[in-house]
N, C-alpha and C positions, 0 to 999 in steps of 0.2 A: 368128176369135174370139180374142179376147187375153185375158193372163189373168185380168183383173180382173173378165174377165163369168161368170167358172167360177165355182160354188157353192161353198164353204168346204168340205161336205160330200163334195165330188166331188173335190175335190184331197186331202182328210183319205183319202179311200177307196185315189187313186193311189198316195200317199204309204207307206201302208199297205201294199198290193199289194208294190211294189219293196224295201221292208224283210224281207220273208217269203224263207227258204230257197228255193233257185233250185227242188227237187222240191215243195215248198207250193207257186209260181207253177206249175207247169206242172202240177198235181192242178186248180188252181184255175181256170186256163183250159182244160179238158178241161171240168170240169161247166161250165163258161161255153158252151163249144159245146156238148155236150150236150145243154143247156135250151134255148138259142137251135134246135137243131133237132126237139127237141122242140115247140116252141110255135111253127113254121115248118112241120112236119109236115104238113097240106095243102097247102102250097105245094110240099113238096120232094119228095113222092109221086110220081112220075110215073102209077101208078094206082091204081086202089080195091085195098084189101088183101086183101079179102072177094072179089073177081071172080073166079071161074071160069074158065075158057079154056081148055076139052077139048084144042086143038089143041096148047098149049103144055106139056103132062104133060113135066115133066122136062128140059124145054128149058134147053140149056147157056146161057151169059152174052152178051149182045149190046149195039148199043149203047140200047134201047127198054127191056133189062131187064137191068141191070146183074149183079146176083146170078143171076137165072136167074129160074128157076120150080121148084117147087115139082110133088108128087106128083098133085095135084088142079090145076096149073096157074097158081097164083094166083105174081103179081110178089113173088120174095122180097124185095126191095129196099124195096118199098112197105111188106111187112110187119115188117121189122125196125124202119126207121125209125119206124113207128103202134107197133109191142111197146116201145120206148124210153119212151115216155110211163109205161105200165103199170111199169117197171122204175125210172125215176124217181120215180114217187109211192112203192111199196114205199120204197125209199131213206131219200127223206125222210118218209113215215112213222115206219120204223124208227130213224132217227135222233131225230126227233121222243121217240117212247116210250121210247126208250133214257136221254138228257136229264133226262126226268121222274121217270125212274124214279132217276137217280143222284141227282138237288138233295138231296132227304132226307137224302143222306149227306154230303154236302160242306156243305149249310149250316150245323147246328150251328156245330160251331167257329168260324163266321167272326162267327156273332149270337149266342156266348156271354157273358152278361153278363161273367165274370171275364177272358173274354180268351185260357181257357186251351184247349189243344186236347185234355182226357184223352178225350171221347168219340171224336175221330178217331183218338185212340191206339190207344184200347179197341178199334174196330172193326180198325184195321191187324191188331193183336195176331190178334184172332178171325179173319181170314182167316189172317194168315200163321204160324196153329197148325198148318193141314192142310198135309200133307204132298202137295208137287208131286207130281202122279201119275203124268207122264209122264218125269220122271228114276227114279222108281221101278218102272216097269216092268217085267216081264222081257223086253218085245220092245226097251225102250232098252238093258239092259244086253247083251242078246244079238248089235243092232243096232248095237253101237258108232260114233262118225263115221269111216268111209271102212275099219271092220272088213268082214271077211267074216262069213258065217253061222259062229256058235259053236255049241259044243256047250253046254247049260245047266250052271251049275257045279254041280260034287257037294259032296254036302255030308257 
């Protein structure tokens, strides 16, 4: 394949990819395997996750069941890989609702007719009135970094 038969789109995405911090690439190619074994999950089961097999209760790791077995006997290995699905949609749900839930506050300022940004001010201001509550602690200040256990101060 040479380059000229690659989509603009798929070289824009490469292109993209190798510009990203080396810990962005390798976050990025994690959920890439991930999903790839996610949506591969029948194929890379060796068995039903749900199966039973009295004989195997507790059975240590071999090579037919990598992980082992489980208390009820079922192929842990099966079952991690099928629970991954369940844990990637959570994910990208949460991220999803998380997204939605921020646009409200970032749009303003950017489709304010004057241009100006006082409501993203306004809101900075309103969060960064409260006082951070784990610098004000008394188990931070008692916890100090690489302190031992204090007595509380007297006052």
């Amino acid at each position: 394949m040479t380059a000229k038969s690659i989509p603009a789109g798929v070289t824009a995405v490469v292109r993209a990819f190798f510009w990203l911090p080396r810990s962005a690439r390798a976050g990025v190619l994690i959920l890439v395997v991930l999903v790839i074994v996610t949506l591969l999950a029948p194929l890379i089961a060796p068995h039903d996750p749900n199966a039973i097999d009295p004989t195997r209760v507790l059975a240590g790791p071999d090579l037919g069941h990598p992980f082992g077995a489980d208390a009820l006997g079922r192929d842990v290995f099966s079952r991690t890989v099928y629970a991954l699905r369940t844990s990637l949609a959570i994910v990208f749900a949460s991220v999803a609702v998380a997204s939605l839930a921020a646009l409200p506050w970032g749009r303003p300022p950017a489709t304010s007719a004057d241009g100006s940004t006082r409501s993203s001010r306004a809101r900075s201001t309103c969060f960064s009135s409260f006082p951070r509550s784990s610098s004000r602690s008394p188990s931070s200040r008692s916890w100090g970094p690489g302190a031992s256990w204090r007595r509380w101060p007297s006052r």
